[in-house]
Backbone as CSV, one residue per row, in Angstrom:
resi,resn,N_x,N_y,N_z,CA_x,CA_y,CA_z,C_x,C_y,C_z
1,UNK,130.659,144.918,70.534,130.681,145.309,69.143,130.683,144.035,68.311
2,UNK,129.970,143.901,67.093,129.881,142.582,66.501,130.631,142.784,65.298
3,UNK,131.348,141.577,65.110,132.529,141.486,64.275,132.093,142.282,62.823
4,UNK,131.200,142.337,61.904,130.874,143.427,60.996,131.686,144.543,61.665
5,UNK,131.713,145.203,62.639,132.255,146.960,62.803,133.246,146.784,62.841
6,UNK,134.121,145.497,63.861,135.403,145.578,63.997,136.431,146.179,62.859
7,UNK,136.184,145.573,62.086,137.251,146.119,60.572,137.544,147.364,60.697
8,UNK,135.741,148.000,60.285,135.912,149.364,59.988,136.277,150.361,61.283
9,UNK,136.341,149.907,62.380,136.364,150.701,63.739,138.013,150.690,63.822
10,UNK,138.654,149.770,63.740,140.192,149.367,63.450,140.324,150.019,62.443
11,UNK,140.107,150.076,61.023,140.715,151.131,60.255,140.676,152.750,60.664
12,UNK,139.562,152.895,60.861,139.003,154.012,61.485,140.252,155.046,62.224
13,UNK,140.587,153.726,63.688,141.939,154.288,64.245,143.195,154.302,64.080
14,UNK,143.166,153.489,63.035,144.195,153.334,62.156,144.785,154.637,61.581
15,UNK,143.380,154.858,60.910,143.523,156.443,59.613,143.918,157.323,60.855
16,UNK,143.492,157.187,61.891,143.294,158.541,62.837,144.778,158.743,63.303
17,UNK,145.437,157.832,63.840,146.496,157.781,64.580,147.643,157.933,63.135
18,UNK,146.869,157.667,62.022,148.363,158.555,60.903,148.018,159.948,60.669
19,UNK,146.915,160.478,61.069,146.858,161.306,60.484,147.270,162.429,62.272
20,UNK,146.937,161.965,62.993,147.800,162.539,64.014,148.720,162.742,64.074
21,UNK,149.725,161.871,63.467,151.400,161.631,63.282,151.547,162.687,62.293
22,UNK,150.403,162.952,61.351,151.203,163.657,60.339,151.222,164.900,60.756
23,UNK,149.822,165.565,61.742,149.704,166.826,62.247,150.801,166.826,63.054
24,UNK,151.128,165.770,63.932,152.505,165.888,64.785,154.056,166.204,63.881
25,UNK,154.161,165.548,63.115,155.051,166.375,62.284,154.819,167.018,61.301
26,UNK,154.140,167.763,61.069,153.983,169.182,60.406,154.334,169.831,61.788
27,UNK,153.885,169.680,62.603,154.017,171.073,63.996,155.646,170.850,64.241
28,UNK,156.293,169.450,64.351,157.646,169.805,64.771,158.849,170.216,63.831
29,UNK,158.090,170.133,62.512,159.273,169.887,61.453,159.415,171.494,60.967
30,UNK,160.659,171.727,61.171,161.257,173.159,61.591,162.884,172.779,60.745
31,UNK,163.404,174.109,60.713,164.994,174.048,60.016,165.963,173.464,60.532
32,UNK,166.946,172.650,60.513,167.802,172.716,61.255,168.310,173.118,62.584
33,UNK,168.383,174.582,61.940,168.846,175.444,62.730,167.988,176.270,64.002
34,UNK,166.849,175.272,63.917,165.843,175.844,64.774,166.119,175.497,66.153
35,UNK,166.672,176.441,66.976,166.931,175.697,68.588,165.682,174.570,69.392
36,UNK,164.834,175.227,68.724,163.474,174.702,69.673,163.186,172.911,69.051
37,UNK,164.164,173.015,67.825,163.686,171.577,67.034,165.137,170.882,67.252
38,UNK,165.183,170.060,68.322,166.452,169.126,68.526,166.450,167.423,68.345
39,UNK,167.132,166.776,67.437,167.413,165.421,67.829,168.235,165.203,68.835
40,UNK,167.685,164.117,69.465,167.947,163.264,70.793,168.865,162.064,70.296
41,UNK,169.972,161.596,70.380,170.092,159.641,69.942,171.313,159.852,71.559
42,UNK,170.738,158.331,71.785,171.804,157.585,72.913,171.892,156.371,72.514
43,UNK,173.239,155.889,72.470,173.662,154.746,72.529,173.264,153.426,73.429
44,UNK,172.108,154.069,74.557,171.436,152.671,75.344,170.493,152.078,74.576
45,UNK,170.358,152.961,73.591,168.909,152.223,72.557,169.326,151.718,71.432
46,UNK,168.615,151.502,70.649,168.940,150.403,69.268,169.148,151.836,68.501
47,UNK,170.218,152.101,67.357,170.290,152.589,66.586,169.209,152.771,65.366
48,UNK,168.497,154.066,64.806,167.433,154.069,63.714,167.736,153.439,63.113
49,UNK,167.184,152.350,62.267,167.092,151.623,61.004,166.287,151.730,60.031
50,UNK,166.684,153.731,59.900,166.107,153.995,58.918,166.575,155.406,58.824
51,UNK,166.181,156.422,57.980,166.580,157.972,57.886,165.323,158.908,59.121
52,UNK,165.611,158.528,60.750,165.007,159.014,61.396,165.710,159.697,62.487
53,UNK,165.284,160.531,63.726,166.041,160.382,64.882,165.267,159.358,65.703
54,UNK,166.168,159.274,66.486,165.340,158.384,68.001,164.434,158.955,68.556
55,UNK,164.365,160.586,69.318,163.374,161.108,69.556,163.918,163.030,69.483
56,UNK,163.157,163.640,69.061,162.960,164.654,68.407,162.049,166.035,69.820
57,UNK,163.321,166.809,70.074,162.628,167.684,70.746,162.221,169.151,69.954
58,UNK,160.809,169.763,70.552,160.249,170.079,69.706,159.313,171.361,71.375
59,UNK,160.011,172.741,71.359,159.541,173.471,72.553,159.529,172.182,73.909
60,UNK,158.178,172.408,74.562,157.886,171.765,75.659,157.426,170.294,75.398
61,UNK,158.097,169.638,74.407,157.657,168.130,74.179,158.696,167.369,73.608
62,UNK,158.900,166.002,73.526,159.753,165.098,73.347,158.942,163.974,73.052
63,UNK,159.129,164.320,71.455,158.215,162.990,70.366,159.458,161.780,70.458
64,UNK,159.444,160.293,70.869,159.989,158.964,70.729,159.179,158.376,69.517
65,UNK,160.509,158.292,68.763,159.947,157.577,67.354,159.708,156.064,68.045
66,UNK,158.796,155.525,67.604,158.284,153.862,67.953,159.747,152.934,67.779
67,UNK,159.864,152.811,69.294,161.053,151.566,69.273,160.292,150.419,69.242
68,UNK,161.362,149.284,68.863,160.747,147.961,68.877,161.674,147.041,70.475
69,UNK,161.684,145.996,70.599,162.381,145.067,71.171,163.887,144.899,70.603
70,UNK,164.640,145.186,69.981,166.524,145.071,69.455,166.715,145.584,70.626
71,UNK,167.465,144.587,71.345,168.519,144.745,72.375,169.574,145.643,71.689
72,UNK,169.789,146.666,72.192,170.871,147.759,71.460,172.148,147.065,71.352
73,UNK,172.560,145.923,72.461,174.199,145.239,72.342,174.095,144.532,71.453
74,UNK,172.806,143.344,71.128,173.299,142.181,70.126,172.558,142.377,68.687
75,UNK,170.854,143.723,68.579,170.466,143.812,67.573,169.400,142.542,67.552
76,UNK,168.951,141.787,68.719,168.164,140.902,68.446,167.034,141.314,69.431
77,UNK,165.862,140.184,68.449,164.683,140.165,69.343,164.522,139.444,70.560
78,UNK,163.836,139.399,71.235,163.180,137.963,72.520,162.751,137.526,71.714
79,UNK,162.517,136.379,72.236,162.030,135.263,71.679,159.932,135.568,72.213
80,UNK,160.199,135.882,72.979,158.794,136.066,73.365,158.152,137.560,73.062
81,UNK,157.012,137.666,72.884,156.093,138.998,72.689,156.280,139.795,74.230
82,UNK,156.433,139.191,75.142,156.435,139.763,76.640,158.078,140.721,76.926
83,UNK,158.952,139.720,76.070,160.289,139.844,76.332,160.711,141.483,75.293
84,UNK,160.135,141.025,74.045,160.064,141.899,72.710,159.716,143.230,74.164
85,UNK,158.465,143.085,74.526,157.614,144.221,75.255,158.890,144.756,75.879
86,UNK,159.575,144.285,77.118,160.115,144.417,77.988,161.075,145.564,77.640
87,UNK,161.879,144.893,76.293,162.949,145.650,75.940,162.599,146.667,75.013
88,UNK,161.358,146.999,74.847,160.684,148.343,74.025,160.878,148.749,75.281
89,UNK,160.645,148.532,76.130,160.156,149.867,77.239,161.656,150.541,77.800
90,UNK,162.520,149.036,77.598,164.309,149.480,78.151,164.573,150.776,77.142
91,UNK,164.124,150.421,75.859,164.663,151.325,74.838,164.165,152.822,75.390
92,UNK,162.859,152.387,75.126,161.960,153.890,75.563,162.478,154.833,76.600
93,UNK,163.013,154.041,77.449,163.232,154.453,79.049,164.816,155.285,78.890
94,UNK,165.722,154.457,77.881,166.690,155.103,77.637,166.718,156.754,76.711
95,UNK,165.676,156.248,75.601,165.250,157.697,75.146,165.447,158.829,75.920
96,UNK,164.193,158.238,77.043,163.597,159.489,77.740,164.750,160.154,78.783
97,UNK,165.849,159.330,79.446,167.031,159.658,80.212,167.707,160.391,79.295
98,UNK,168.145,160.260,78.291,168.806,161.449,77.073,168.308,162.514,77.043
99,UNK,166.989,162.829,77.500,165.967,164.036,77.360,165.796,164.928,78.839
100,UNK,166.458,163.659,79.835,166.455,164.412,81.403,164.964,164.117,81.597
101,UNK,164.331,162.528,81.091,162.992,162.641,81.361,162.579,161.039,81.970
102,UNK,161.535,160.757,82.137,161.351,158.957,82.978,159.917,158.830,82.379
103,UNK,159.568,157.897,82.475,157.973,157.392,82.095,156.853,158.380,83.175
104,UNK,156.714,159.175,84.345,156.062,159.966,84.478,155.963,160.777,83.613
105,UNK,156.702,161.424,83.021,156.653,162.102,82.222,156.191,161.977,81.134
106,UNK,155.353,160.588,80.287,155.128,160.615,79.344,153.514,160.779,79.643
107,UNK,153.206,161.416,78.007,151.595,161.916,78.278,151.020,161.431,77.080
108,UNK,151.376,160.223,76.406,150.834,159.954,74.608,151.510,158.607,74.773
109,UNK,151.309,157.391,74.429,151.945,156.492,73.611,150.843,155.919,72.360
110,UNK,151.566,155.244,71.824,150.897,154.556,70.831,151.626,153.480,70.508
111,UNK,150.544,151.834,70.768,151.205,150.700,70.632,150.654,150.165,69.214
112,UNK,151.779,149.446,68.785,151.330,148.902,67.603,151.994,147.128,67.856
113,UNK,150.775,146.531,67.504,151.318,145.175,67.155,150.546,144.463,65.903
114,UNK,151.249,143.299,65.727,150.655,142.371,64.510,149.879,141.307,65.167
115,UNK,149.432,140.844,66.130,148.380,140.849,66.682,148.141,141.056,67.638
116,UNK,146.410,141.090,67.688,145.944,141.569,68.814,145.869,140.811,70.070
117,UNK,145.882,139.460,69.690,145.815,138.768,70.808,146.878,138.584,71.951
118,UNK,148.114,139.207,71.068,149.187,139.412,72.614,148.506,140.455,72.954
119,UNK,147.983,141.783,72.980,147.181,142.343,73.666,147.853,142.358,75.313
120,UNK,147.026,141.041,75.858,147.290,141.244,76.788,148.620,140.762,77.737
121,UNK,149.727,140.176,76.953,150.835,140.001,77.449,151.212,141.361,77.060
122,UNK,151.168,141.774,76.572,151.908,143.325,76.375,151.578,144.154,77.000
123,UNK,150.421,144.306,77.750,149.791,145.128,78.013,150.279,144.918,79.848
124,UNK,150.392,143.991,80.246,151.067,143.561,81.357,152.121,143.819,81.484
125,UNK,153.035,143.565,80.759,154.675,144.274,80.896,154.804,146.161,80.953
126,UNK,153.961,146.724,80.325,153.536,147.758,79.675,153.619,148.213,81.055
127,UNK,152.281,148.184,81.651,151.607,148.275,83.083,152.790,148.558,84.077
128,UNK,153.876,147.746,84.087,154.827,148.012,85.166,155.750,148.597,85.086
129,UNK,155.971,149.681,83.694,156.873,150.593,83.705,155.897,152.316,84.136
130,UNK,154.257,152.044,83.995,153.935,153.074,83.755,152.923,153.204,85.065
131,UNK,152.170,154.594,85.893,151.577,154.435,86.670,150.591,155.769,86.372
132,UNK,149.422,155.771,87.338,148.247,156.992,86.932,148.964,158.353,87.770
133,UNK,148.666,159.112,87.404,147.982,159.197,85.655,148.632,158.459,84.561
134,UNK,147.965,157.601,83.824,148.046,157.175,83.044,148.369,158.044,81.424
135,UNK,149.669,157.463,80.924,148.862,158.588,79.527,147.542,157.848,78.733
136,UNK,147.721,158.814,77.782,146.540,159.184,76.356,147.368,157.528,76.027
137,UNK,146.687,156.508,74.996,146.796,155.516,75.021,145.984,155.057,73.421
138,UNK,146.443,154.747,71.858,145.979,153.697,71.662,146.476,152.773,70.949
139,UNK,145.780,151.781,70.706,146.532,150.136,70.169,145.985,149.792,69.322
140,UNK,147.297,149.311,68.456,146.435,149.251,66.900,147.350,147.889,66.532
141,UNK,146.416,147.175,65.746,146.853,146.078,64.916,147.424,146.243,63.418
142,UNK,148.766,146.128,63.574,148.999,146.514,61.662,149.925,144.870,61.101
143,UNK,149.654,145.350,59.797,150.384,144.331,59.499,151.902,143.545,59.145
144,UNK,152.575,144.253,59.856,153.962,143.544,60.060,154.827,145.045,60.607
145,UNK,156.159,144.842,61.296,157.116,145.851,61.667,158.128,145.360,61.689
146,UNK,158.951,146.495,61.391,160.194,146.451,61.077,160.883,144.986,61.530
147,UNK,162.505,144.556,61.035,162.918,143.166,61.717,162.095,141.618,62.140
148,UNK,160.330,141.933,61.921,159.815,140.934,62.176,159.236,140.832,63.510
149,UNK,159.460,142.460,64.502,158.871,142.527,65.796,157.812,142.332,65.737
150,UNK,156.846,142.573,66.994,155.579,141.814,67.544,154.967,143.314,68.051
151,UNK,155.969,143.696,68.474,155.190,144.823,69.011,155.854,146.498,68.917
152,UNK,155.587,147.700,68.555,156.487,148.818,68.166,155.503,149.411,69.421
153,UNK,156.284,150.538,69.891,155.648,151.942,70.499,156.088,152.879,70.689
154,UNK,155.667,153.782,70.372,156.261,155.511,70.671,155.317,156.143,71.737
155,UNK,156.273,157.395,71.677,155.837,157.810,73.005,156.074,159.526,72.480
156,UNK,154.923,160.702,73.529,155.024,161.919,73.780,155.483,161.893,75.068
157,UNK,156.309,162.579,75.310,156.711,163.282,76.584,156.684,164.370,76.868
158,UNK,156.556,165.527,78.318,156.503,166.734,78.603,157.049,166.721,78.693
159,UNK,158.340,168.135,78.547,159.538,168.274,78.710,159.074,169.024,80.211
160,UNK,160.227,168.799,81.699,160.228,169.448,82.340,161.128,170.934,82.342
């Protein structure tokens, strides 16, 4: 692809993957009192730093709001994009144990970083929490996240 499309092919999935999020919550966002609509939070992960849950069950699925790298004990980043990676996935992984669930179980992520060129250090750390079937998968370049991380990702899960 020659750099002319890139932009628009990157916005493109950009628009797509919000506007997925938004169909994804319109479908989960239910009353309170709706049994089928539950927040998830565990204390192995970084606390929201913001008016969210951690991850949100919703019938036969378990939406993970995009963790970053905050070590849940000290609130800090790695120093490295690999390290940042590492401890997204600790977070993630803790999510999904609150839910009675593990990375087989996930069928959606979506990575976001501020650049693309860690790409592939991330994508390597990534690799060794997850195995095929592979989920649904995409990666987008935005321009900055929360605390100053490198890299955010959320995740769908099947509920068993």
């Amino acid at each position: 692809m020659d750099g002319d499309m890139k932009t628009p092919m990157l916005a493109l999935v950009f628009v797509c993957g919000l506007l997925a999020g938004f169909g994804v919550y319109a479908f989960v966002s239910s009353s309170p009192s709706d049994p089928l609509h539950t927040a998830l939070y565990t204390a192995n992960a970084p606390e929201p730093i913001g008016p969210y849950s951690q991850a949100v069950q919703c019938g036969d699925y378990l939406s993970i709001s995009g963790q970053i790298g905050l070590d849940p004990a000290t609130g800090n980043l790695s120093g490295t994009v690999a390290g940042e990676t590492r401890q997204t996935m600790e977070n993630l992984r803790a999510v999904l144990a609150e839910g009675g669930l593990d990375f087989p179980d996930v069928v959606q992520t979506r990575i976001y970083l501020t650049d693309l060129a860690d790409f592939d250090a991330v994508n390597a750390v990534y690799g060794e929490y997850l195995q095929e079937p592979y989920p649904a998968r995409a990666t987008v370049q935005v321009a900055g996240l929360p605390k100053g991380a490198r890299v955010e990702i959320e995740m769908v899960a099947k509920v068993r």
